[in-house]
Structure formats: structure tokens, C-alpha cells
C-alpha positions in Angstrom: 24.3 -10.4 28.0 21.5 -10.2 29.8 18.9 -9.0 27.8 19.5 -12.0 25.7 18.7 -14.4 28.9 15.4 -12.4 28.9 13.9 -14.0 25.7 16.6 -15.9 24.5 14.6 -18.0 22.6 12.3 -15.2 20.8 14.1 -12.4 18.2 13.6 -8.7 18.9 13.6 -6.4 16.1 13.5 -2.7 15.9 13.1 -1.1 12.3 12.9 2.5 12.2 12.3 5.1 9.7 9.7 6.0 7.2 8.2 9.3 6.0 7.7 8.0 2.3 6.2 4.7 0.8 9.8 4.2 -0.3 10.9 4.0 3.0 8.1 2.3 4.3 7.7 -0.6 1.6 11.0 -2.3 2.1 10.8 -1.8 5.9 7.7 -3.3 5.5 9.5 -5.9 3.6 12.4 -6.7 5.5 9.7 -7.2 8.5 8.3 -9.5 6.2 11.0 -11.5 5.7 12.4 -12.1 9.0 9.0 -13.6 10.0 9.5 -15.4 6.7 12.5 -17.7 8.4 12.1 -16.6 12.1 8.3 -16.9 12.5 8.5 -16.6 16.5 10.3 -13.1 16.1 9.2 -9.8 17.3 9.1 -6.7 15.1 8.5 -3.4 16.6 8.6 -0.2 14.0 9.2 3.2 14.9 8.2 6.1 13.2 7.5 9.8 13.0 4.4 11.2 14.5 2.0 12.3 11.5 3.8 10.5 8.7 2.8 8.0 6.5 4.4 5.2 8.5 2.1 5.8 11.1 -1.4 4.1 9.1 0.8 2.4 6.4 2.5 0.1 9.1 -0.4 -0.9 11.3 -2.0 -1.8 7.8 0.8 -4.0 7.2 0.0 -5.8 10.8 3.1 -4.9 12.7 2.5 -2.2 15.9 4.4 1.0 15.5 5.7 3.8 18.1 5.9 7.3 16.9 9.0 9.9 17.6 8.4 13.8 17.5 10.7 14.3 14.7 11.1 16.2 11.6 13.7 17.3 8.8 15.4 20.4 9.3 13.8 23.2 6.6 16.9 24.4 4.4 15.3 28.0 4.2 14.8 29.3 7.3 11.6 28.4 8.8 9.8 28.8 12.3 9.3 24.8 12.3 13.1 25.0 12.3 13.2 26.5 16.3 11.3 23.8 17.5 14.2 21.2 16.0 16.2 20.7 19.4 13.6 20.0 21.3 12.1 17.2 19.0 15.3 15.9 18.7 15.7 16.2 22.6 12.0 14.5 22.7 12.9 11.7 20.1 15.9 10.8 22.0 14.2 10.6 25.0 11.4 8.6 23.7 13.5 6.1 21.5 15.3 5.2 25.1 12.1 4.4 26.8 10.9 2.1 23.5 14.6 0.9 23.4 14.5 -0.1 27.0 11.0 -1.6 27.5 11.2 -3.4 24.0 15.0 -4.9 24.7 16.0 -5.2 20.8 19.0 -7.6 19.8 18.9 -5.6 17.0 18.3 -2.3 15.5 17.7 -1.4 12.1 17.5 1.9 10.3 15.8 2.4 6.5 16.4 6.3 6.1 13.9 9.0 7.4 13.6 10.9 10.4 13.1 8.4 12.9 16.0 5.9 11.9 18.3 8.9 13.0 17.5 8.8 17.0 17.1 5.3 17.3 19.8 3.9 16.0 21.7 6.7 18.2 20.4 5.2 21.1 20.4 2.1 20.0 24.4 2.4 19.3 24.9 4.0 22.7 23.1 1.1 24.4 25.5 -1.3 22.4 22.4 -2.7 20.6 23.8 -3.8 17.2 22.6 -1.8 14.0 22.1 -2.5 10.3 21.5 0.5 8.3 19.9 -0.2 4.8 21.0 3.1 2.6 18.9 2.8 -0.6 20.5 5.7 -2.6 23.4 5.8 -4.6 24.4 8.7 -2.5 23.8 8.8 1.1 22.1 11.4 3.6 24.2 13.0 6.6 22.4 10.7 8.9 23.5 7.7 7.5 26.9 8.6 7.4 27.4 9.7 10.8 25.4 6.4 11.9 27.6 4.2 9.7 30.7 4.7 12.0 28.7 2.7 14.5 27.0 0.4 12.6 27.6 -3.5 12.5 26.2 -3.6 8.3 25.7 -1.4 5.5 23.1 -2.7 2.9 23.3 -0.9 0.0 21.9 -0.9 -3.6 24.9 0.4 -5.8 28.3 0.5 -6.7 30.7 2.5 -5.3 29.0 3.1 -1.3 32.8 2.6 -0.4 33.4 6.6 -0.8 30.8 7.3 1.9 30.8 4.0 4.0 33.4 1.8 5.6 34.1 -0.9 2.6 34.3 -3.6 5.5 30.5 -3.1 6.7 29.2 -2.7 2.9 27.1 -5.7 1.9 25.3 -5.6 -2.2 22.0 -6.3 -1.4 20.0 -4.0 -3.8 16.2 -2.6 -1.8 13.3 -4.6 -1.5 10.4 -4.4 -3.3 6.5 -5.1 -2.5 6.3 -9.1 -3.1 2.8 -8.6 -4.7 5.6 -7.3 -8.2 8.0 -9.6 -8.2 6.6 -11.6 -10.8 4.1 -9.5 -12.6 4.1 -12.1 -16.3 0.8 -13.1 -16.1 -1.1 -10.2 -14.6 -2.4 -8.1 -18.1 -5.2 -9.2 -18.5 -6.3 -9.0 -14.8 -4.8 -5.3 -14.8 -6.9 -4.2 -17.8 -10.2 -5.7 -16.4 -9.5 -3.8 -13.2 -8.8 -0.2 -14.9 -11.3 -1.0 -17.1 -8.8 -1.1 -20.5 -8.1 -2.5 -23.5 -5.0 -5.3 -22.5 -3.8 -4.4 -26.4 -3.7 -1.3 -26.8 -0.6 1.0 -25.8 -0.4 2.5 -22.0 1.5 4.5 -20.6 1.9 4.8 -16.5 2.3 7.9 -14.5 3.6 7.7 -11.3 4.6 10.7 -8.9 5.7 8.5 -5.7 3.0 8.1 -2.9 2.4 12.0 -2.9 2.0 13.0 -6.5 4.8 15.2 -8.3 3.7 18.5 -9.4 5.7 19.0 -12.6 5.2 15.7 -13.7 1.3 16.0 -13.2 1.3 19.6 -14.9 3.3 18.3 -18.1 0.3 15.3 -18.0 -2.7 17.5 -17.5 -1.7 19.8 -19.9 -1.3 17.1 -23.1 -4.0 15.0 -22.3 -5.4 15.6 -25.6 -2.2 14.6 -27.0 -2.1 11.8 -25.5 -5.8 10.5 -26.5 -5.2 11.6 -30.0 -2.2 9.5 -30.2 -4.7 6.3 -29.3 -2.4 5.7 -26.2 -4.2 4.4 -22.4 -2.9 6.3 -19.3 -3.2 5.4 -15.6 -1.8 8.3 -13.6 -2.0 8.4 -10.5 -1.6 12.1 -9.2 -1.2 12.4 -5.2 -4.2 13.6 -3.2 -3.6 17.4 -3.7 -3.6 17.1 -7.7 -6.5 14.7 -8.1 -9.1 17.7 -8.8 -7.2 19.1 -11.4 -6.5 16.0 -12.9 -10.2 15.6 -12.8 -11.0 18.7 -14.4 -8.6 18.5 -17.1 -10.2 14.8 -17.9 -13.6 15.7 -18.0 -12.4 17.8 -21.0 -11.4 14.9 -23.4 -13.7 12.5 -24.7 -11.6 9.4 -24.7 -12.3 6.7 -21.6 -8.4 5.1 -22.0 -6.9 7.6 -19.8 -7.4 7.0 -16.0 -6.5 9.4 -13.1 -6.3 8.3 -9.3 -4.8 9.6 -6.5 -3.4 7.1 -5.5 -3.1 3.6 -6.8 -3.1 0.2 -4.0 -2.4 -2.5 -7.0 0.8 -0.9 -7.9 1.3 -4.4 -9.2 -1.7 -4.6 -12.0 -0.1 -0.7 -12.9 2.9 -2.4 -13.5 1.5 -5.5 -15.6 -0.1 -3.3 -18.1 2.5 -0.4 -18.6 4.5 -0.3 -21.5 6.6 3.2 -20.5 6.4 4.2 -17.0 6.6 8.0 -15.8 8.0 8.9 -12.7 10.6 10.5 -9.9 13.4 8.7 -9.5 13.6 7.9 -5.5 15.3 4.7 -4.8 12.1 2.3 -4.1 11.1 3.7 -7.9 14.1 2.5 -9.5 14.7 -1.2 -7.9 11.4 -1.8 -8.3 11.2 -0.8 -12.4 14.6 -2.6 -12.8 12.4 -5.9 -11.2 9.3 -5.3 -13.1 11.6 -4.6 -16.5 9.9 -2.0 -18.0 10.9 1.3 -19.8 11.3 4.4 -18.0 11.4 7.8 -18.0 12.4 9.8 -15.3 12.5 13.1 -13.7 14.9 13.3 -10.2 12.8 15.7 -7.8 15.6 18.7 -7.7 15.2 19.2 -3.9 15.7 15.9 -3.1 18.7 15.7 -0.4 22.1 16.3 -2.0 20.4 16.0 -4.9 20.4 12.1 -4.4 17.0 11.5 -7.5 19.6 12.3 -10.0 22.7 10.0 -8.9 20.2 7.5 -9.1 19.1 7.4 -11.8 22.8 8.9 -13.6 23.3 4.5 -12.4 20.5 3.9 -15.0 21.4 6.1 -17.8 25.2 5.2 -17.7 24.1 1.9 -18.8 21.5 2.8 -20.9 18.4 1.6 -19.0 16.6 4.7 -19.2 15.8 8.0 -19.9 15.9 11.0 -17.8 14.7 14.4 -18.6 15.6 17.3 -15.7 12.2 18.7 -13.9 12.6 22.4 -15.6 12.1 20.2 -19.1 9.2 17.9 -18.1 6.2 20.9 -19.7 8.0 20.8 -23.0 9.3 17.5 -23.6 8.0 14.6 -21.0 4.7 13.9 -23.4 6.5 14.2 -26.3 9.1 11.9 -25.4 6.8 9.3 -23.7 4.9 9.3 -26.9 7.9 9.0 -29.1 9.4 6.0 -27.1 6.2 4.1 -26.9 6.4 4.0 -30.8 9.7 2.7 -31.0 9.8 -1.0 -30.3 13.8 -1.0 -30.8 13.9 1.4 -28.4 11.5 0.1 -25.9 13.3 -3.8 -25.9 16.8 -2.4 -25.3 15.7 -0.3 -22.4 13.3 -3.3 -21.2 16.9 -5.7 -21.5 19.0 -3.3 -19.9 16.8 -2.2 -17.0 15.9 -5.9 -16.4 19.8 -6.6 -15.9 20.4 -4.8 -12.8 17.2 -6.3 -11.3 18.3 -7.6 -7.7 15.1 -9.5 -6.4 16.1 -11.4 -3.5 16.7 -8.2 -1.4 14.6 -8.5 1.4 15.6 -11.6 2.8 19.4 -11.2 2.4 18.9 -8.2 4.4 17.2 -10.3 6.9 19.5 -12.9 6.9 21.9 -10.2 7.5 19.7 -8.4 10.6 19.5 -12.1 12.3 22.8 -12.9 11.7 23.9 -9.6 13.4 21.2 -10.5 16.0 23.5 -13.4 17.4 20.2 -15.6 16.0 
């Protein structure tokens, strides 16, 4: 009790986690929406040293610690010998944050730091919401779940892996800047510099590129320009000069390369079939924005998690999915065929749209201030 005397009047918040933007985006949002209805609280984040978090987060105007923590390598790897002690370090670390912060709450959004806070947090007594954004969760989650006060989760059936009691629908958040994207077309073809009538087709790799999607992409371009269709592609830093070599082969301006795109909402507004993996921030975010999609689960993802995501979406024919090992002969082909089809294109648009859950963010929040004792 009293750590609540301390600052009784003022929310503490912990969120921890992070390593991708889908991680970080809906932490980011969920931050976002506590201040939203509690604008007095506090919001700490913690990440992992040398991730994304670590500049994302800041940009976002919330402070962030940093844990010494990685993933353990399945092959074996030297970086694997050093995992004790960074997971001695993190533990020691999350305690000090823990106990100078003084949380009423904890929450975790996947990634490496989530794990040892929420430990810690748990072991202080500190209550914890864990927001698992896959339709099939990681072994961190589950072993944090037996402690946890809520489970927010983003599909059906999280009662095989989770206590039902805990489990609250509440689908993932999504950047606000795409929750309503109607009217942005003619603002997203001014700023890539296209024609708002023509055909375009958006490839997306998550915030670090996807090699076999980018391969299948470079090597069609022609195709793609012969067919009359726009692309915006955004390849991940470590692609962009290939991409940039294959484009100053074709003589078309409609097909646009970046590494890495900030308006993911104007990308949205003018798409007409979107390319990409098939993490869990991917997916809620096309079933809000409604449009088309083709995708290709990353094959190492954990317990191969990418295609029970997406398996959701094809089930109820909302979208396409071609397996990684496919994407050099059929991903163009595909994308080219479907963006022809306007039967096609509508019933995916109709059925994707359905599962759309856009309120995410602050029902989670509700849920963390609730849990809070707030």
C-alpha cells in the first residue's frame, strides 16, 4: 500500500518491450491513450539496448530505460554464452528502474525486455497486463501469463495458451495517424509524386525490409511498369541500393523505392493491393485500413507465429498468402493478377474490413488503469 501513498494522486506506468515497429507502435499507442483519459499519468518505457525502441520512443516523447537483453540464437551461436549474464544484468536492472520508478502497473507488449520486467514486476506484486498480439503466443508470454492480472489479445481461441479468466478481445492498436485514411489520396499521390488514378500497388517488408519479398520485386520491375501499375516499396535500409540499382534500369517514374517510409498513412491511402509479412501490427492495421493483401509469413518467425496469423485471414477469405519459398515465382504475378480483378479486390476489401477492431488502444488502457486501482 504504500507506494500508492507516495503519488496517490498521479498514475505510474511501466510498458516494456519493443525490438520491432510492431511492438513499438502499439506500445507507443497504448502510452498514448492512457494520457488520452489520465492526462496527469506517468509513462516510463523500457527497452533493449541497441533496438529500435531505443530512438523510436524518445521520438514519440515518452523517456525510455534500456535492458542488456537479447533473444536466444536457435543455432548455436557465441552471442548465445553471454545469455545468462544479460539476463542476470536485465533482472538486475529492471529492479533498480522498478524500485526508483514505483509502477502501479506493469505492462508487457512482446520483445525482449517485457520478459524481465514483468518478472520483477510480478515478484514485487506490481500488477501486470500482457498485450499478446499473435494468434499464437511466444514462451515468454506464456510463462508470464500465470502471473498476470489481463491478457489482451487479438484473436480467437488464446484460451489454449492463456487462462480464459484473464483473456480480454481487444484486437492491437494501430498508429492513429490510419485510422481513417478516406480522404487522404489525393494528398498521398502529391507526396510520392503519382498519378491518384492510376493502379498502385504497396510493398511493405515491416520496419526492416524482407529479403524475399524485395528480391521477387526487384527482379519484375519491368513487369510491373509494363503492366501500367505505380509501386511504392519500401525496402529496409540494407536493400535500398539494390532497389536503386534495379530502378535506374526502367524508364517508368510510377514505381518508387524507399527505405523506409514515415507516412505509412498516405502509403495506405493510395494502395490498391498491399505486399507484405504478416507480423501481427501488419495485419490489424490492413484489416483497419480495408485494403487487399497479400502476404508472405517470415518462416523463422517464432513458432512459426506469421503464418497462424494470417491462416485467421485466409479462413475467412480476407486474403491471400503465398509461402516465402513461392514469393520469386508467383508474388508479381499474383499482385498483378489481383489488381485486375475488381470482384476480387471488393470481396477481400469487405472481408478484411470485417475483422477491423479500431478502438484497441484505449480499451487496453482502460484495462491497464483499471488494473492500476485508478
Amino acid at each position: 500500500m504504500q507506494q500508492h501513498e507516495q503519488h496517490k494522486n498521479n498514475l505510474h506506468v511501466i510498458v516494456s518491450g519493443g525490438g520491432t515497429g510492431g511492438h513499438i507502435f502499439p506500445a507507443i499507442a497504448i502510452a498514448n491513450a492512457i494520457k488520452k483519459i489520465n492526462p496527469q499519468a506517468e509513462v516510463l518505457f523500457v527497452g533493449a539496448k541497441g533496438r529500435m525502441e531505443m530512438e523510436k520512443v524518445p521520438a514519440a516523447g515518452y523517456k525510455i530505460e534500456g535492458l542488456w537483453i537479447s533473444g536466444l540464437k536457435r543455432e548455436f551461436s557465441v552471442d548465445n554464452l553471454s545469455f545468462p549474464l544479460k539476463v542476470i544484468s536485465s533482472l538486475y536492472d529492471a529492479n533498480k528502474i522498478i524500485s526508483r520508478f514505483k509502477p502501479h502497473v506493469a505492462v508487457g507488449v512482446g520483445g525482449y525486455a517485457s520478459g524481465p520486467l514483468l518478472y520483477v514486476a510480478n515478484a514485487k506484486g506490481i500488477p501486470t497486463l500482457i498485450q499478446e498480439q499473435n494468434s499464437y503466443p511466444g514462451i515468454t508470454n506464456k510463462m508470464l501469463a500465470k502471473k498476470a492480472k489481463r491478457i489482451c489479445v487479438a484473436y480467437d481461441g488464446m484460451e489454449n495458451f492463456f487462462p480464459a479468466d484473464k483473456i480480454v478481445m481487444t484486437g492491437n492498436p494501430v498508429r492513429e495517424n490510419i485510422l481513417d485514411i478516406s480522404n487522404k489520396k489525393q494528398e498521398a499521390a502529391q507526396f510520392f509524386g503519382l498519378d491518384e488514378n492510376k493502379k498502385t500497388i504497396l510493398v511493405v517488408g515491416g520496419s526492416q525490409g524482407a529479403r524475399s519479398i524485395n528480391q521477387a520485386i526487384v527482379n519484375d520491375l519491368q513487369k510491373i511498369a509494363d503492366a501500367g501499375v505505380q509501386l511504392v516499396w519500401q525496402t529496409g535500409k540494407s536493400f535500398s541500393p539494390i532497389a536503386a540499382q534495379g530502378l535506374e534500369k526502367i524508364t517508368s517514374m510510377s514505381l518508387k523505392a524507399f527505405d523506409f517510409i514515415s507516412k505509412m498513412d498516405l502509403a495506405y491511402a493510395i494502395a490498391d493491393v498491399v505486399i507484405s509479412r504478416a507480423g501481427a501490427s501488419t495485419v490489424s492495421e490492413l484489416c483497419i485500413v480495408g485494403k487487399p493483401a497479400i502476404m508472405v509469413p517470415l518462416p523463422t518467425a517464432a513458432e512459426d507465429h506469421q503464418t497462424k496469423n494470417i491462416q485467421a485471414l485466409v479462413n475467412k477469405n480476407a486474403a491471400i498468402m503465398i509461402k516465402d519459398t513461392d514469393t520469386r515465382k508467383k508474388l508479381v504475378d499474383t499482385a498483378l493478377a489481383l489488381i485486375k480483378d475488381e470482384n476480387e479486390l471488393n470481396t477481400l476489401k469487405n472481408n478484411i474490413s470485417k475483422l477491423a477492431l479500431p478502438n484497441s488502444a484505449d480499451v487496453i488502457a482502460k484495462e491497464v488503469i483499471a488494473i492500476a486501482g485508478f
